[in-house]
C-alpha positions as CSV (number, residue, x, y, z in Angstrom):
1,X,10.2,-6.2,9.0
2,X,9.0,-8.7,11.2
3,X,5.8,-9.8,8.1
4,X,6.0,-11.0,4.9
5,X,6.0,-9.1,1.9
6,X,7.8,-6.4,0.5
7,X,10.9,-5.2,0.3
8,X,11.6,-2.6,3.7
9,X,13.9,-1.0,6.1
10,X,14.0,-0.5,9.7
11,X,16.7,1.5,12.1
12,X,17.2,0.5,15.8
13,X,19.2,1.7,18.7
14,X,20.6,-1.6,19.9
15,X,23.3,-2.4,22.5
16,X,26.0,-4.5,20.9
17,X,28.2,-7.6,22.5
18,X,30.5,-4.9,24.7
19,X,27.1,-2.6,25.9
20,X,27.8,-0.1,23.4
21,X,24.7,1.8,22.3
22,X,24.7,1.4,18.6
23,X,22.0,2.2,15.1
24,X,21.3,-0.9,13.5
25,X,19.5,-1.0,9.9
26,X,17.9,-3.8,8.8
27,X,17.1,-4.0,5.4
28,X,15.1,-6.6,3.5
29,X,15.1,-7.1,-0.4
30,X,13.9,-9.6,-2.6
31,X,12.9,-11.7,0.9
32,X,16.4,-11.5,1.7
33,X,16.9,-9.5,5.5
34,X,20.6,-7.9,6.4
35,X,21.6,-6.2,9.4
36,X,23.7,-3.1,9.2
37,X,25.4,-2.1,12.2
38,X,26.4,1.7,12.0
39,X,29.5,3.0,14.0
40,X,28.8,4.3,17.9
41,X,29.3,7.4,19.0
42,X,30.4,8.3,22.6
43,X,27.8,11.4,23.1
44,X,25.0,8.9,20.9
45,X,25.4,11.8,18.3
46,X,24.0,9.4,15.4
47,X,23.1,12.3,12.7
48,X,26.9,12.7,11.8
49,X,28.0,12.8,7.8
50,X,29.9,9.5,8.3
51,X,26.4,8.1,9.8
52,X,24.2,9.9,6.7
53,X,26.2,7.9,3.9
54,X,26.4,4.7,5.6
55,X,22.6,4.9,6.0
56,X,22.8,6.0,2.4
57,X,24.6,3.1,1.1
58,X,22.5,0.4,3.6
59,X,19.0,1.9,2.0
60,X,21.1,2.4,-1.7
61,X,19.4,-1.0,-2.9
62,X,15.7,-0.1,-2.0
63,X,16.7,3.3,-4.1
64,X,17.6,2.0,-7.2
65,X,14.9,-0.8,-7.1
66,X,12.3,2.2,-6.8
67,X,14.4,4.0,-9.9
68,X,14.0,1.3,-12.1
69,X,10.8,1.0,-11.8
70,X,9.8,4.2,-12.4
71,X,11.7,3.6,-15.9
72,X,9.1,1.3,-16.9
């Protein structure tokens, strides 16, 4: 994420404003970066199905870019 190029992803533990521990995704497309912050967890129990399809719908862009290419 942090060079030029490509479209890409990248998931972070981060501590947000309060000092909760929280998953970030960053996703960059078309040279456009956006940060996803994911919903904590008290036990940091970040493979949950609520945590699954918000990564899901954070990485859904990249998906369908690599879809319609393989179209062509």
């Amino acid at each position: 994420m942090d060079r030029d190029g490509g479209d890409a992803c990248a998931v972070a533990v981060e501590y947000d404003a309060d000092g909760t521990i929280i998953p970030v995704v960053y996703v960059r497309r078309r040279g456009h970066m956006a940060e996803h912050a994911l919903p904590p967890h008290p036990l940091h129990t970040f493979d949950t199905d609520e945590h699954r399809r918000q990564l899901a719908e954070c990485l859904a862009p990249l998906m369908s870019r690599k879809a319609d290419a393989s179209r062509v």
